[in-house]
ZATIKOL-525995 format. One line per 4 residues: number of its first residue (from 1); for each residue x, y, z of C-alpha. Coordinates in steps of 0.5 Angstrom, whole numbers, plus 500, padded with zeros to 3 digits. Layout:
# residues N
NUM	X/Y/Z  ... $
//
This chain:
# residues 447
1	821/809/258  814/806/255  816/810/248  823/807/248 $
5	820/800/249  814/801/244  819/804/239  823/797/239 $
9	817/792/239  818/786/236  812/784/235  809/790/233 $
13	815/791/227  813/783/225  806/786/224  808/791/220 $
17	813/786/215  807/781/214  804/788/212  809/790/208 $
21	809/783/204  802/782/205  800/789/201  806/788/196 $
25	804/781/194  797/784/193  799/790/189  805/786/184 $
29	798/781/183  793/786/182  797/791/177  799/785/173 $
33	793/782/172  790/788/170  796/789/165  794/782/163 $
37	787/783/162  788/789/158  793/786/153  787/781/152 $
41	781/786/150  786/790/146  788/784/141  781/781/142 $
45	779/788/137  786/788/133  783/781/132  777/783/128 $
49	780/790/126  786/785/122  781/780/120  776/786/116 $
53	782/789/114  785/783/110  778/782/107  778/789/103 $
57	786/790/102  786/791/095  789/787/091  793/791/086 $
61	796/794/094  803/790/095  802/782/096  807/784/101 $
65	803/787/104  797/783/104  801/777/107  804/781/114 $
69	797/783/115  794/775/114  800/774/118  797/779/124 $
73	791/776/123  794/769/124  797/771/131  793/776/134 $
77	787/772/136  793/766/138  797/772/142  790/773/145 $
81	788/766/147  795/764/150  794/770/154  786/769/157 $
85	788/761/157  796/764/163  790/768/166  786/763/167 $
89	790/759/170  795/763/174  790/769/176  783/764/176 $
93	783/764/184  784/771/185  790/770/191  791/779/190 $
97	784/778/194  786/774/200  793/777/200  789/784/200 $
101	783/782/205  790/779/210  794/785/210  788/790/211 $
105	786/786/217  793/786/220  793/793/219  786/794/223 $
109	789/789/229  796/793/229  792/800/230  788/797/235 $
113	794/794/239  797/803/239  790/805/241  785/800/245 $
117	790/796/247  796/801/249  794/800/257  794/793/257 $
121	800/788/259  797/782/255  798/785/248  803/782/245 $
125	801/776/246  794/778/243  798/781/236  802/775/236 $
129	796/771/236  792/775/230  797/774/226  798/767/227 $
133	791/767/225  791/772/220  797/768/216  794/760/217 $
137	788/764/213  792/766/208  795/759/207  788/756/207 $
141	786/761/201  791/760/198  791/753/198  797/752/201 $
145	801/756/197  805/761/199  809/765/194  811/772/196 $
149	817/775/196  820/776/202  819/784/204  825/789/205 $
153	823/796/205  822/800/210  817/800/217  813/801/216 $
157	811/800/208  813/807/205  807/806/200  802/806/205 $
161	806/812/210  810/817/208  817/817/213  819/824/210 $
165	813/828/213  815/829/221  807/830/222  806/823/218 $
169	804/817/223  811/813/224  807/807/226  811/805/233 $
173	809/809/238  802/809/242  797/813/239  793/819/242 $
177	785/821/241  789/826/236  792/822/233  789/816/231 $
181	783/822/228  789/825/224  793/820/221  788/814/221 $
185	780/817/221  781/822/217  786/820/213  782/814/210 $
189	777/818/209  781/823/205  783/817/201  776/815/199 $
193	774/821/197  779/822/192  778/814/190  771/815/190 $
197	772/820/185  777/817/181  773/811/180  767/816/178 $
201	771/819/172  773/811/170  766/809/170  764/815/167 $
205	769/814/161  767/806/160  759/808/159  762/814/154 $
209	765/809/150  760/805/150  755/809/147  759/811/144 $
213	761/805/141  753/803/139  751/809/136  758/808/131 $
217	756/801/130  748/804/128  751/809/124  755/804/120 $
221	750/799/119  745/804/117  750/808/113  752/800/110 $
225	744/800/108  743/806/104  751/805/100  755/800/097 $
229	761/796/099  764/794/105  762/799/111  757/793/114 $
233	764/790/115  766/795/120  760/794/124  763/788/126 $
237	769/792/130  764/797/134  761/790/137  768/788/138 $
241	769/794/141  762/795/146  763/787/148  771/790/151 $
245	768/796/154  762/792/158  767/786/160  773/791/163 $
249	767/795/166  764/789/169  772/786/171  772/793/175 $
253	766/793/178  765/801/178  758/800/180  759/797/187 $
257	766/800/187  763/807/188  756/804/192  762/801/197 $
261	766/807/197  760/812/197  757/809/204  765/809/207 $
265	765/815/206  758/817/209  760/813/215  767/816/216 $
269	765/824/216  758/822/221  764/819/226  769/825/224 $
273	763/830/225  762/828/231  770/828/234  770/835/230 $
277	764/837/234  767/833/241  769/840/246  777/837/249 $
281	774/835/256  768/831/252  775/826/248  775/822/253 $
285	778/815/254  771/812/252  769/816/246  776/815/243 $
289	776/807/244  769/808/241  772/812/235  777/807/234 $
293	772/801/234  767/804/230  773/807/224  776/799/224 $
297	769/796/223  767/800/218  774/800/214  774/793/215 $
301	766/792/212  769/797/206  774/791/205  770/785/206 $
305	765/788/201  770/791/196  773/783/196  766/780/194 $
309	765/785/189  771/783/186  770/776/187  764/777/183 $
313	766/780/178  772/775/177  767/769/176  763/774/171 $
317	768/775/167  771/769/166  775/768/159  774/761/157 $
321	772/764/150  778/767/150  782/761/152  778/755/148 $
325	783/756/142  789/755/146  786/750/151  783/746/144 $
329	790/745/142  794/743/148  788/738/149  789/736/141 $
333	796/735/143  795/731/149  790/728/145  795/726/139 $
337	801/724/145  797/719/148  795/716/141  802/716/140 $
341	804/713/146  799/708/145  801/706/138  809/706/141 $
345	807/701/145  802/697/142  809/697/135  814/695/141 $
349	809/690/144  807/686/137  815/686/135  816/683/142 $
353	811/678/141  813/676/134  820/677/137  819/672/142 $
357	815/667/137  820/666/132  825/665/139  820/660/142 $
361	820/656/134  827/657/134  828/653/141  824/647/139 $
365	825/645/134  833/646/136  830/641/142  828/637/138 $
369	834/636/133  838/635/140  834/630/143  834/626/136 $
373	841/626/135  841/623/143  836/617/140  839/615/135 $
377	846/616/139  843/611/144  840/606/139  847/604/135 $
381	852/598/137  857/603/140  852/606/145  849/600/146 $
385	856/597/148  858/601/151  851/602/157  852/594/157 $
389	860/595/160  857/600/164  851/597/168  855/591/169 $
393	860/595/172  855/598/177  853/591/179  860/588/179 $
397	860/595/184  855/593/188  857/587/190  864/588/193 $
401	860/594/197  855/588/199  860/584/200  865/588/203 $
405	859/591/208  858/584/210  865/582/212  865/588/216 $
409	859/586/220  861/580/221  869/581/225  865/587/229 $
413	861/581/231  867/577/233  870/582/236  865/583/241 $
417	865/576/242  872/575/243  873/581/247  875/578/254 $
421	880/573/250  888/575/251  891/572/245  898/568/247 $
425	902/563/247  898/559/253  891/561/249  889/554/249 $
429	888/550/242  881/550/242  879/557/242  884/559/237 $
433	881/553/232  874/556/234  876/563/232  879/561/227 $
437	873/556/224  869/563/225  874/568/221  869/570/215 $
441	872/569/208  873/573/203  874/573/194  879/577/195 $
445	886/575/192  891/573/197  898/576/197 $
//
């Protein structure tokens, strides 16, 4: 059956594993960076707390008290700046984003491929497409890196569905007009609502506290004004504490949040009231398809907007304050390296070239003692003697060589002469005293 087979579709349980991974990357990151963030604020206004408190800490107080609190205000700001400093490198490409945007995609192609594409013999070959494309864009935004840990939960992701609900989507088979309206449109439409007013109350909190936060600040700096002491000290706090409040709300980015969320759920209900409104004959094939499409565009424009939204606030709360005192003592450090490395080469270099000097002295004047000692050996009697013996050898040598060369030449030629002449008793006598007469001589002694 066509159940049987949707049921065990490999492409499809591949679209809901990149899914999977996809938003769980997107998640682990999202909520780190958050947590991060906020470690940041926190010991950003502990910073200042410490650093009032250790200016009023009366000195007939314990000194050791005194001394964990200058200790607390060392590491606090330090703590802070390390924090701002990791953020900044590792979370500055908001990579949770690109993760997000690839898996939402992914979902909207997979519902299309059970609704609009149910009927169609090319689907496969679709899907296996857009998430090709899907992971190559993913590999772009990230630069070329790919680090997600690999996804081994359920299919599909039970963050997403839940499987224990016999009513609840099981994400395989091909979905109905019904169907698609219950556990995609108005089931996205009931998340946003409660999102929409989640991030309300968030919003309302964060403007709470910051007028807070100035009003308490105005009334200490009057109060400081009318009385003696150190009170105006704490204004300083109620600025740390607005300045945090206004830079978490402008890292949410609450305002466009609850615009974004506020028209989806505008367009939603139009498209639920006018399913709602549909009598059973009038749900037809078409109104379904359009359903379908009119519900992914939407939800895919709250996701494009919900990502430039969020892209924007992470250039607008950049943390390179935050991070100035870490990275202007990695750079003093770098800095003091590279001193350190040119003078260990410049030290190594000089004592070479001393080194190398005293060698070079060292060689010529040891060269120039040997070709003395050679002079003075070659101008004595002994030597003298001894080069006179050994030239007249040479030419005594020579001579017997020339000679020698000479006497060589010489039988060649008579034996080239005599060649044809048999030598015998019936030779006659003027031949042999001719070849005689033409014997070459020689100095050598007879015998």
């Amino acid at each position: 059956m066509e159940t049987q087979q949707q049921d065990t579709a490999p492409i499809l349980k591949a679209a809901w594993t990149k899914f999977g991974q996809l938003d769980a990357a997107a998640g682990k990151r999202s909520k780190l960076h958050e947590n991060l963030r906020r470690w940041i604020a926190i010991f950003g206004v502990l910073s200042t707390f410490l650093a009032i408190v250790t200016s009023i800490y009366p000195d007939n107080f314990p000194a050791v008290g005194g001394f964990i609190l200058k200790l607390l205000l060392i590491i606090s700001p330090i703590t802070a700046s390390a924090l701002a400093a990791y953020v900044s490198e590792f979370f500055r490409s908001g990579d949770w984003l690109i993760t997000r945007a690839a898996a939402e995609e992914i979902l909207k192609e997979v519902y299309k491929y059970r609704t609009i594409l149910q009927k169609s013999p090319t689907r496969r070959a679709w899907l296996e497409k857009r998430l090709n494309q899907i992971h190559r864009s993913v590999y772009r935004g990230m630069n070329g890196e790919l680090v997600m840990d690999a996804y081994k939960g359920e299919l599909p992701p039970a963050s997403r569905f839940n499987r224990k609900d016999p009513n609840a989507d099981h994400g395989f088979h091909d979905l109905t007009g019904e169907e698609y309206f219950i556990h995609r449109l108005q089931d996205q439409l009931n998340w946003h609502v409660k999102k929409v007013n989640q991030k309300q109350a968030e919003r309302m909190r964060l403007k709470i506290l910051i007028l807070l936060s100035g009003a308490a600040g105005a009334f200490l700096a009057a109060l400081g004004a009318a009385f003696e002491g150190g009170i105006n000290l704490w204004v300083a706090l109620t600025a740390s504490l607005t300045t945090t409040f206004i830079g978490w709300q402008e890292l949410r980015g609450l305002d466009l949040v609850v615009r974004n969320y506020s028209k989806v759920i505008m367009e939603l209900s139009i498209l639920s009231d006018h399913w709602l409104n549909l009598e059973q004959e009038e749900r037809t094939q078409s109104e379904f398809f359009k359903m379908v499409e009119n519900t992914e565009d939407i939800l895919w424009s709250r996701n494009v907007e919900y990502i430039k939204a969020m892209q924007e606030a992470l250039k607008e709360s950049s943390l390179d304050e935050e991070a100035e005192l870490v990275n202007r003592v990695i750079q003093e450090q770098r800095d003091s390296d590279q001193r350190f490395r040119k003078s260990l080469q410049d030290a190594i270099v000089n004592e070479a070239s001393a080194t190398l000097e005293e060698v070079d002295q060292a060689l010529s004047e040891e060269i120039n003692e040997v070709v003395g000692s050679l002079a003075e050996e070659a101008a004595s009697d002994v030597v003298q003697a001894e080069l006179a013996a050994m030239k007249d050898a040479v030419r005594e040598t020579l001579e017997n060589v020339a000679e020698r060369m000479g006497l060589s030449n010489a039988l060649a030629a008579l034996k080239d002469e005599f060649d044809g002449v048999e030598i015998s008793g019936n030779t006659p006598p003027s031949v042999l005293n001719n070849l005689i007469s033409r014997y070459p001589k020689t100095t050598n002694a007879k015998g």
